[in-house]
C-alpha positions as CSV (number, residue, x, y, z in Angstrom):
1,X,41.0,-139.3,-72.9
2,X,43.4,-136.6,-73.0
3,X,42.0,-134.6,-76.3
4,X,38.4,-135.4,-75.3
5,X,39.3,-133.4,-72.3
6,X,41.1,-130.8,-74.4
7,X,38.1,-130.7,-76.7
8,X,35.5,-130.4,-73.7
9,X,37.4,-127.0,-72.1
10,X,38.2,-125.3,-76.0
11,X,35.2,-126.9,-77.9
12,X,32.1,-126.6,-75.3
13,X,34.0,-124.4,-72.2
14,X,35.9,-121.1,-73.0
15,X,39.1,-122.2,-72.9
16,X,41.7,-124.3,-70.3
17,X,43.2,-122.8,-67.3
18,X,46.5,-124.4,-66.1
19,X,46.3,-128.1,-65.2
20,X,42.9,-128.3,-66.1
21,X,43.0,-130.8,-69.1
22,X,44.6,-133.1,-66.9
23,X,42.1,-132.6,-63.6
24,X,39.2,-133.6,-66.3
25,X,41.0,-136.0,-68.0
26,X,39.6,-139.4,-66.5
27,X,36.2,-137.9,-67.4
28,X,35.5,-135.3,-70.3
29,X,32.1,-136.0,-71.0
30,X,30.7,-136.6,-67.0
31,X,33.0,-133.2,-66.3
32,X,30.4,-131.7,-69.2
33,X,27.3,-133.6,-68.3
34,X,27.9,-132.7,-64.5
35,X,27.2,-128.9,-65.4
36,X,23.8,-129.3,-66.5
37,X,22.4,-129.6,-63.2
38,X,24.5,-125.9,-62.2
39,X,22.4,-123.5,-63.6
40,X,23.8,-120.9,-61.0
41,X,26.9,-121.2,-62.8
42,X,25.8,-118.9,-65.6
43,X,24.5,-116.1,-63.3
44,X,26.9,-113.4,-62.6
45,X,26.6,-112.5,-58.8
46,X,27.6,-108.5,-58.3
47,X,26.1,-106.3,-56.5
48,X,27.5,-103.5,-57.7
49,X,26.3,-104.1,-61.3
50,X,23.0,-102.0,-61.1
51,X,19.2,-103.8,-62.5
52,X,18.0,-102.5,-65.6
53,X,15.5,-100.7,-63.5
54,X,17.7,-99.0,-61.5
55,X,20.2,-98.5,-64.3
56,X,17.4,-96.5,-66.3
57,X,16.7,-94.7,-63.3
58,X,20.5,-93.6,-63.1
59,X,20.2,-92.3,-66.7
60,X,17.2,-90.5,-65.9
61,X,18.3,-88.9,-62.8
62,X,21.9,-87.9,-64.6
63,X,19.9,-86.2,-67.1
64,X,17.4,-84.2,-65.1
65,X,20.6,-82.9,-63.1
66,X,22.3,-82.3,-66.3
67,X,19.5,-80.0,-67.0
68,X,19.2,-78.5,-63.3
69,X,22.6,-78.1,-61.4
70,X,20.6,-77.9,-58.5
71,X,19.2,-81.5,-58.6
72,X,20.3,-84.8,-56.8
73,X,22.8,-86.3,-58.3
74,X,22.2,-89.7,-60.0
75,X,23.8,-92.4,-57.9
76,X,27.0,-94.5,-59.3
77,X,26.5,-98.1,-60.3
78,X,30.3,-99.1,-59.1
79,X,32.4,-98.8,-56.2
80,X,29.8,-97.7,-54.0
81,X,32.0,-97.1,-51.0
82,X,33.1,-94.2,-52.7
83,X,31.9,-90.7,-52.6
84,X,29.8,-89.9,-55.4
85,X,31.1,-87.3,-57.8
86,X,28.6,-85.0,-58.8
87,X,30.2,-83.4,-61.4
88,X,30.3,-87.1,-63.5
89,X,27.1,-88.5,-61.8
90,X,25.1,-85.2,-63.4
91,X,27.1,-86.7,-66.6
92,X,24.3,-88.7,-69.1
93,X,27.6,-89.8,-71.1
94,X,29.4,-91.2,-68.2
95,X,27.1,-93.0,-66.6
96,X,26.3,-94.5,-69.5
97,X,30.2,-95.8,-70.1
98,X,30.4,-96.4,-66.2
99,X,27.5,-99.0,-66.6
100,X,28.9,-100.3,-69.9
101,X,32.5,-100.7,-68.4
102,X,31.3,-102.3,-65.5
103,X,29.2,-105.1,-67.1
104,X,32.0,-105.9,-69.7
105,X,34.5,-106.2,-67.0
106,X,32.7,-108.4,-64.9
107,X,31.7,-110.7,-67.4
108,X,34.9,-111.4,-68.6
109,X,35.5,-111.5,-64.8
110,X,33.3,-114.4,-64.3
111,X,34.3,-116.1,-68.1
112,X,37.6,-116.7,-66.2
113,X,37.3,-117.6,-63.3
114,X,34.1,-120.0,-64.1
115,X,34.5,-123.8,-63.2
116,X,31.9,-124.3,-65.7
117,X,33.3,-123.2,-69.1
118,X,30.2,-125.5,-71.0
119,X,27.5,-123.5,-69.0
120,X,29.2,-119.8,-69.5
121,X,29.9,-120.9,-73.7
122,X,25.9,-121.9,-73.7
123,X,24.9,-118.0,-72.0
124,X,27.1,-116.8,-74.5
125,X,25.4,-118.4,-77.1
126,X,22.3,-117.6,-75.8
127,X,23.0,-113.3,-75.3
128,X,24.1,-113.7,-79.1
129,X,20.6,-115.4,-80.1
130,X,18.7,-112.9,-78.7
131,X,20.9,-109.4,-79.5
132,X,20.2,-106.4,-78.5
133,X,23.2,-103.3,-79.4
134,X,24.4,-100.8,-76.8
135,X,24.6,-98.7,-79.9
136,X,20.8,-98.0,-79.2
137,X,19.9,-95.5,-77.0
138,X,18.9,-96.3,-73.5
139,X,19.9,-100.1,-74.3
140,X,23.8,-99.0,-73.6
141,X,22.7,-99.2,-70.0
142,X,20.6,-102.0,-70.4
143,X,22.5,-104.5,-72.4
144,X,24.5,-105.6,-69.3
145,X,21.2,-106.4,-67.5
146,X,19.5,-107.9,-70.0
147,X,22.1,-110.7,-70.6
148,X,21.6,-111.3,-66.3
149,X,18.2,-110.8,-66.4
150,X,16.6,-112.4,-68.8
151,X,19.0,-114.8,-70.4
152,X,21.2,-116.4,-68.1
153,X,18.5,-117.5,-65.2
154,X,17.1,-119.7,-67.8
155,X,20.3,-121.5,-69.9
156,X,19.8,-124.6,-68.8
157,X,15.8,-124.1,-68.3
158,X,13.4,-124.2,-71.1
159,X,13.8,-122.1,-73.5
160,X,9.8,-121.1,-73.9
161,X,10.9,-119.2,-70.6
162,X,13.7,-117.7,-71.8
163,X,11.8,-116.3,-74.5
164,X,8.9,-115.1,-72.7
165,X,11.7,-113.2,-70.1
166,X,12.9,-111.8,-73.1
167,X,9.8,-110.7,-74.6
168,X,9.3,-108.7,-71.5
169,X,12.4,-107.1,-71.1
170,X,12.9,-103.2,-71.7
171,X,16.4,-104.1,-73.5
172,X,14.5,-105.8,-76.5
173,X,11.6,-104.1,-76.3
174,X,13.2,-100.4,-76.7
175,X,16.0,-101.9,-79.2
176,X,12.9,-103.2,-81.4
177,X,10.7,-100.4,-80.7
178,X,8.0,-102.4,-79.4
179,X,7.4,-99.2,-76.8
180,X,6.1,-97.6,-80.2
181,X,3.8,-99.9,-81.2
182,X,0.3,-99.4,-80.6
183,X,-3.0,-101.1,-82.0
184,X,-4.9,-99.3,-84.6
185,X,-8.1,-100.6,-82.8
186,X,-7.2,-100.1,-79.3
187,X,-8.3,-97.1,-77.5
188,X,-4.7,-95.3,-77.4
189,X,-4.4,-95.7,-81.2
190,X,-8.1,-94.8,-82.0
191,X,-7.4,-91.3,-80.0
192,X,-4.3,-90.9,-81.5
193,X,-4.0,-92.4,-85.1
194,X,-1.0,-94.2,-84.2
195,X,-0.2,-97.9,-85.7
196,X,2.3,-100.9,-85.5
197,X,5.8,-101.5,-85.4
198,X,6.3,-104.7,-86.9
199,X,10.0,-104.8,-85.8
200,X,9.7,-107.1,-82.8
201,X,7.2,-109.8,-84.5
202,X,9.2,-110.4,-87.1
203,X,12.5,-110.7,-85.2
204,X,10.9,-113.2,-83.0
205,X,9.8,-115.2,-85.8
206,X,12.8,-114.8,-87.9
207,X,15.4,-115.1,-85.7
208,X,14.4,-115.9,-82.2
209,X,12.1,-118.8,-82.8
210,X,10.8,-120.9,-86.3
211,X,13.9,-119.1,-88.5
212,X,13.6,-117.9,-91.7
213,X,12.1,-120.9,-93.9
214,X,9.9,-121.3,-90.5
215,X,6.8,-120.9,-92.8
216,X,5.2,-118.0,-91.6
217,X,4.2,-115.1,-93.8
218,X,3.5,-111.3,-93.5
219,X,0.2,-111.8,-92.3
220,X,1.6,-113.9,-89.5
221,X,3.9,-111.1,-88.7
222,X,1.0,-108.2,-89.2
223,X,-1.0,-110.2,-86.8
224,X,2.2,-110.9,-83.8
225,X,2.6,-107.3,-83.9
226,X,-0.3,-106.9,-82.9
227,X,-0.6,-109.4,-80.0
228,X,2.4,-108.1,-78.6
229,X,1.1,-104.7,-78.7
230,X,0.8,-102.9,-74.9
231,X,4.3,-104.6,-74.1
232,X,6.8,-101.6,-73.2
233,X,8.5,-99.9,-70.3
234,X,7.9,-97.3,-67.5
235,X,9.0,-94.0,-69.6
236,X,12.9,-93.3,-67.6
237,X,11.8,-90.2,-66.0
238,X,14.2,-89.1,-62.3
239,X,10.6,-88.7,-60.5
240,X,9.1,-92.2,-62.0
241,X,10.2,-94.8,-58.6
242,X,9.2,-97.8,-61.2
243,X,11.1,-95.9,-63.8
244,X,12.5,-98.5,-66.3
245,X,10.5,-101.4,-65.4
246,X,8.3,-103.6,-67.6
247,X,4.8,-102.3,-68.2
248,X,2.1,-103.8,-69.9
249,X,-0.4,-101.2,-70.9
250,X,-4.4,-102.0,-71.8
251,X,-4.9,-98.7,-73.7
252,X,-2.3,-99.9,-76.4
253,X,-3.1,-103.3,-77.0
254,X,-4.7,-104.6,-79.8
255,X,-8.2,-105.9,-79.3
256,X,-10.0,-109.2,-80.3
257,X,-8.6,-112.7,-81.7
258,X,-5.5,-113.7,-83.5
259,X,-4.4,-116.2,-86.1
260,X,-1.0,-117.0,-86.3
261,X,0.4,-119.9,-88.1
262,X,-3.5,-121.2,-88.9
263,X,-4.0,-121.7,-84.9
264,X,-6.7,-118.5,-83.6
265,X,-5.8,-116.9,-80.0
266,X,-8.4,-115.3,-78.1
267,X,-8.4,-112.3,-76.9
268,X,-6.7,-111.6,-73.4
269,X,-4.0,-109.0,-73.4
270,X,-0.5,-110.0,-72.4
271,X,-1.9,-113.8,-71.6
272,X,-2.6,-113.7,-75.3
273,X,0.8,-112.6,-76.2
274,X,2.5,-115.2,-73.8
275,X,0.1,-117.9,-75.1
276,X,1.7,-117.8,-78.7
277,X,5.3,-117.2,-77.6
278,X,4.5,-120.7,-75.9
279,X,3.2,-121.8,-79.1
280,X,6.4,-120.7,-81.0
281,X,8.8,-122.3,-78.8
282,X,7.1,-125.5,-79.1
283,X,7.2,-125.7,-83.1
284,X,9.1,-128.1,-84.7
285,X,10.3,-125.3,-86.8
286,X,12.2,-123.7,-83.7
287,X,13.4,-126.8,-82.7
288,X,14.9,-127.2,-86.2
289,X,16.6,-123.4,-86.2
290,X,17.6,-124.0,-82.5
291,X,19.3,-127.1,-83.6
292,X,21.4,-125.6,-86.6
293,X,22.5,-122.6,-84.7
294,X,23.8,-124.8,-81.8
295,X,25.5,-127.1,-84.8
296,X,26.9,-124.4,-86.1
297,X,28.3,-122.7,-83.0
298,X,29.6,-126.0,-81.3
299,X,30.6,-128.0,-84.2
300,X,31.3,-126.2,-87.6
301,X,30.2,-123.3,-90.2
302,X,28.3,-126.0,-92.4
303,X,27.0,-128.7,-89.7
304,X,26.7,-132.0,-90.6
305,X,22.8,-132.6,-91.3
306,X,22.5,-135.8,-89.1
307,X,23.9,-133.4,-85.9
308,X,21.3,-131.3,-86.6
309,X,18.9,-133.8,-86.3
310,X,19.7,-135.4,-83.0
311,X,19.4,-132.0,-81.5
312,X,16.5,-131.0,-83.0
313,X,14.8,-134.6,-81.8
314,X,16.3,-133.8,-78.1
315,X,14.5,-130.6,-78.1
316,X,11.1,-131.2,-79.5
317,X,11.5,-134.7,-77.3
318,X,12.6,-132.4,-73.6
319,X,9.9,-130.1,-74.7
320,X,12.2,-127.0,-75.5
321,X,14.2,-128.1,-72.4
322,X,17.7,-126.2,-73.0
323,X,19.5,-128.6,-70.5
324,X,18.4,-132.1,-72.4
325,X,19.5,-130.4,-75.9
326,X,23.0,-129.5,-74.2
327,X,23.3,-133.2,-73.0
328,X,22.3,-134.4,-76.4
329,X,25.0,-131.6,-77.6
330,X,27.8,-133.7,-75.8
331,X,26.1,-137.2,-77.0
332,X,26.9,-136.1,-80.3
333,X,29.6,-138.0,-82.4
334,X,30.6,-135.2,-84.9
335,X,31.4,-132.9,-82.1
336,X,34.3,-134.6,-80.6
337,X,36.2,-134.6,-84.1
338,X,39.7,-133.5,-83.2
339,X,40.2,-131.7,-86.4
340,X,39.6,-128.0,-85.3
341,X,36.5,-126.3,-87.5
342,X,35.3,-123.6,-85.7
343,X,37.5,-120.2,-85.7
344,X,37.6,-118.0,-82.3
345,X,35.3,-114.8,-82.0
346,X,37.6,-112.0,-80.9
347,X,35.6,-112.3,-77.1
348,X,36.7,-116.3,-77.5
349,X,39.6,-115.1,-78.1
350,X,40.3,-112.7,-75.6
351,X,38.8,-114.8,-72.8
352,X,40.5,-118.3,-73.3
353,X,43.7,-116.5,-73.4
354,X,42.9,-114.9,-69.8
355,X,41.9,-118.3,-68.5
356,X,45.1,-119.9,-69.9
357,X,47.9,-117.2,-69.1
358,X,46.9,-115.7,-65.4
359,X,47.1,-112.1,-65.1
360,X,47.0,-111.1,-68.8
361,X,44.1,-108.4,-67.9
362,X,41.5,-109.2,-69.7
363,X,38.8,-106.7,-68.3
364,X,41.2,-103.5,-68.9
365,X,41.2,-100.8,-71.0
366,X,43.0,-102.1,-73.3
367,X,41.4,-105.1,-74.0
368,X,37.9,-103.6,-74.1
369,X,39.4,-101.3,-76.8
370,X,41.5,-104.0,-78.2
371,X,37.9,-105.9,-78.6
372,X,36.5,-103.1,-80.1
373,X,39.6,-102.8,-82.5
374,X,39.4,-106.7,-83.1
375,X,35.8,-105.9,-84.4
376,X,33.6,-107.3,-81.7
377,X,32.4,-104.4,-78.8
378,X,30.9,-106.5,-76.4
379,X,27.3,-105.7,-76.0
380,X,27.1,-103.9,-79.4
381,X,26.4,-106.4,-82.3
382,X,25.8,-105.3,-86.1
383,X,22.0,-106.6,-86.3
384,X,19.3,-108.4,-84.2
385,X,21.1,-111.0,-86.1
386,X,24.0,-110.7,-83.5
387,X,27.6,-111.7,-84.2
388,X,28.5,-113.7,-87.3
389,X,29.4,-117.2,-85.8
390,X,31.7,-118.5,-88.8
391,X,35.3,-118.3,-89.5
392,X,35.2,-115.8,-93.2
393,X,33.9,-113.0,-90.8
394,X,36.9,-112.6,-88.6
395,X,39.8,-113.7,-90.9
396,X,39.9,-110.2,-92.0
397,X,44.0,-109.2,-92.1
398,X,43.9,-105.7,-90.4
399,X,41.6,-108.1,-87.3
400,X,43.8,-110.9,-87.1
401,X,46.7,-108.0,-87.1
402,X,45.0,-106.7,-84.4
403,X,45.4,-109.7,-82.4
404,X,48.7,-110.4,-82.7
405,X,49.5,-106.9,-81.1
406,X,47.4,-107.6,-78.5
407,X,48.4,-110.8,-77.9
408,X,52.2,-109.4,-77.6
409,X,51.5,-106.6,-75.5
410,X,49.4,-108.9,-73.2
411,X,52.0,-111.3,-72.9
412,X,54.7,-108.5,-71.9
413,X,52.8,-107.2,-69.2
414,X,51.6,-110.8,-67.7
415,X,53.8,-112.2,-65.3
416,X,57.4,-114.0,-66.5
417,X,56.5,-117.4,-67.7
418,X,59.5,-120.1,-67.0
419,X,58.7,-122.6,-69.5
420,X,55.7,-121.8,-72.3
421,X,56.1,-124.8,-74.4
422,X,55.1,-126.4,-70.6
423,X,52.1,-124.5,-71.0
424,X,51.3,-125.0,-74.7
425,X,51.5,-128.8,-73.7
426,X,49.4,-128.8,-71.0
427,X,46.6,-127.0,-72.8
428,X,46.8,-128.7,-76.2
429,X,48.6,-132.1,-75.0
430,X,48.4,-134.7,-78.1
431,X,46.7,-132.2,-80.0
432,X,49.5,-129.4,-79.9
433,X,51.6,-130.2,-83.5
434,X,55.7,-130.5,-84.0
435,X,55.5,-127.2,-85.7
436,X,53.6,-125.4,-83.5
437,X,55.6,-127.0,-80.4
438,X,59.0,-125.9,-82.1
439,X,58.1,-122.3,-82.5
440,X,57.2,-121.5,-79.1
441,X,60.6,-123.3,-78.4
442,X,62.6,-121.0,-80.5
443,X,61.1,-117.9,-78.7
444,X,63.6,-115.0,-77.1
445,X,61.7,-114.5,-74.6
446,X,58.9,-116.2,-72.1
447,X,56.5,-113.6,-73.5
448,X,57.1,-113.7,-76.6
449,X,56.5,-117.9,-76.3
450,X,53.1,-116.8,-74.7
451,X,52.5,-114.6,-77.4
452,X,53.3,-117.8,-80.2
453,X,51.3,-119.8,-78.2
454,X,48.4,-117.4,-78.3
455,X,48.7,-116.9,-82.4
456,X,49.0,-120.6,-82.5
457,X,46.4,-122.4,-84.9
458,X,45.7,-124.8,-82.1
459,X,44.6,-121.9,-80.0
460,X,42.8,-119.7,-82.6
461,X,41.0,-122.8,-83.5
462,X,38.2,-124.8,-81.5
């Protein structure tokens, strides 16, 4: 049972601490199973990390004193023991990279230290489904939050709720300007001549729920737009005390009945809107795109149809139940196949080899900007698409460069290590080859063997 146990931590979980394999070992598949009734495993627990709500409200207040000297500061989101600095509190820029730092740290905080490496690799999966960049405004404070908020409280829930959290965050609405769409026929657009943004609808139904070939067409699109019309955010103003929250607003929303997909909606404001998002989590079309992406992610670039399948059956069987589609994840032949097919992100990357070699520093300066140099700035993917999830897109030679200079610097300034081939074994066990094995061997030094170890195939693959 030893490689199902060294497939459960690198395949499913983010990687294997020391001694791990072998504490799972009698049990790969109950150790996996036995986290699908934690779902307070994926939640990160820090108080320090600011709400999006309050994080807005930092923003805000750090730009009005920006503007007037004379004004409160805003208040820090970290260390709040410490005396507030009003020079970089009245600083828009640095709150924003204060907030930013802080969420990146403590998520790869929690990645390592998690006991439940299948629960943390499925909120991963999850943030990446439903992207929303940093790059984007006001969302650079609210990425953090949005990942805690609205996706990880519902991993292993259903995923109709995780959509409908989603659909009602300020993260995703202000990154898909849904704050700017307005009906033509409701009384704010009437007034004012404004129209639709069509950039939230067609995300939802493209990439969030039924996929591409999910069947829908433009007027299906023209038509969500409009039911999701009214959904926005308080405006981030210092004075606002709901500043940054979820608003719902009559005055914008498109009147009368809907057709989507054939099936006509009444009319009845957000209860309309939240009445088709249930509709699109429960078409076997979303179960269907669910299914590949989790084939894909968990099992390899081009996933074997029949995988796809199962999961897809699970889901539309546990009525979008996220939990009954992991277990059917872990009941699935094709993804216990020791031959590694799945290539690490740079974040994979850069968090197994924290769990494996203690004290490497994973949520320092140097790796957030090693992560950025890698090609992967946590909380800032390309698209709404989020980040690629096969192999082609990070083999690039100036990336994988990039790792190996990380890898050696980490290594040097992580303690001494008496005996890395040790550690290479206990990680990999049957699966770690003769080659691989001898080169770490050869090694001058114990960090350089880390380093080897680190740049091994066995450990860029999973």
């Amino acid at each position: 049972m030893t490689t199902d146990a060294v497939l459960a931590l690198n395949r499913f979980g983010v990687g294997a601490r020391p001694g791990e394999v072998a504490r799972i070992a009698a049990d790969p598949r109950g150790w996996l199973r036995a986290q699908l009734s934690q779902p307070a495993a994926a939640l990160i627990d820090d108080p320090a990390l600011p709400s999006s709500d309050a994080a807005a409200r930092q923003l805000a207040q750090a730009r009005r004193a920006k503007r007037d000297p004379a004004a409160e500061p805003a208040a820090q989101p970290v260390d709040p023991g410490q005396p507030v600095d009003k020079a970089k509190a009245a600083d828009p820029g640095q709150v924003r990279r204060t907030i930013g730092r802080s969420e990146v740290a403590a998520r790869l905080a929690h990645g390592v230290a998690t006991e439940a490496g299948f629960v943390e690799r499925l909120a991963l999966f999850f943030a990446n489904h439903f992207a929303v960049s940093a790059d984007k405004g006001p969302v650079r404070v609210l990425a953090g939050a949005f990942e805690r908020e609205a996706i990880r409280p519902h991993v292993l829930g259903r995923f109709a709720d995780m959509l409908g959290a989603v659909q009602r965050h300020p993260a995703m609405l202000v990154y898909l300007d849904n704050q700017r769409s307005v009906g033509p026929g409701s009384v704010a657009g009437a007034r004012r001549g404004l129209g639709l943004n069509e950039n939230l609808a067609r995300e939802t139904l493209e990439l969030h729920t039924l996929g591409v070939d999910g069947g829908y067409g433009q007027a299906d699109v023209t038509a969500l737009a409009a039911v999701l019309t009214g959904r926005g955010w308080v405006p981030p103003l210092a004075d606002r005390p709901d500043a940054g929250r979820f608003l719902f607003s009559p005055n914008r929303h498109e009147p009368g009945p809907a057709t989507i997909l054939g099936r006509t909606y009444e009319p009845g404001g957000l209860e309309q809107g939240d009445a088709v998002l249930d509709a699109l989590a429960r078409h076997p079309a979303t179960a269907h795109h669910l299914a590949r992406k989790l084939a894909t992610h968990f099992i390899a670039d081009d996933p074997p149809d029949g995988a796809v399948a199962h999961l897809a059956t699970a889901y539309r069987e546990g009525d979008g139940d996220l939990a009954v589609v992991a277990a059917a994840l872990v009941a699935t032949p094709e993804a216990w196949d020791p031959a590694p097919r799945k290539f690490k992100t740079p974040y994979e990357f850069v968090l197994s080899a924290a769990r494996l070699v203690p004290g490497i520093g994973a949520g320092d300066g140097r790796t957030l900007r090693a992560l950025a140099a890698f090609g992967q700035r946590t909380f800032a993917p390309p698209s709404p698409r989020g980040w690629p999830d096969a192999a082609a897109e990070w083999l690039a030679p100036h990336a994988f460069k990039a790792r190996i200079d990380w890898a050696a610097e980490a290594c040097e300034r992580a303690p001494p290590a008496d005996n890395p081939v040790a550690l290479a074994e206990d990680a990999f066990g049957p699966l770690l080859s003769a080659a691989t094995r001898r080169e770490i061997a050869r090694a001058e030094t114990g960090a350089q063997g880390l380093a080897l170890l680190l740049m091994s195939p066995e450990f860029q693959r999973r």
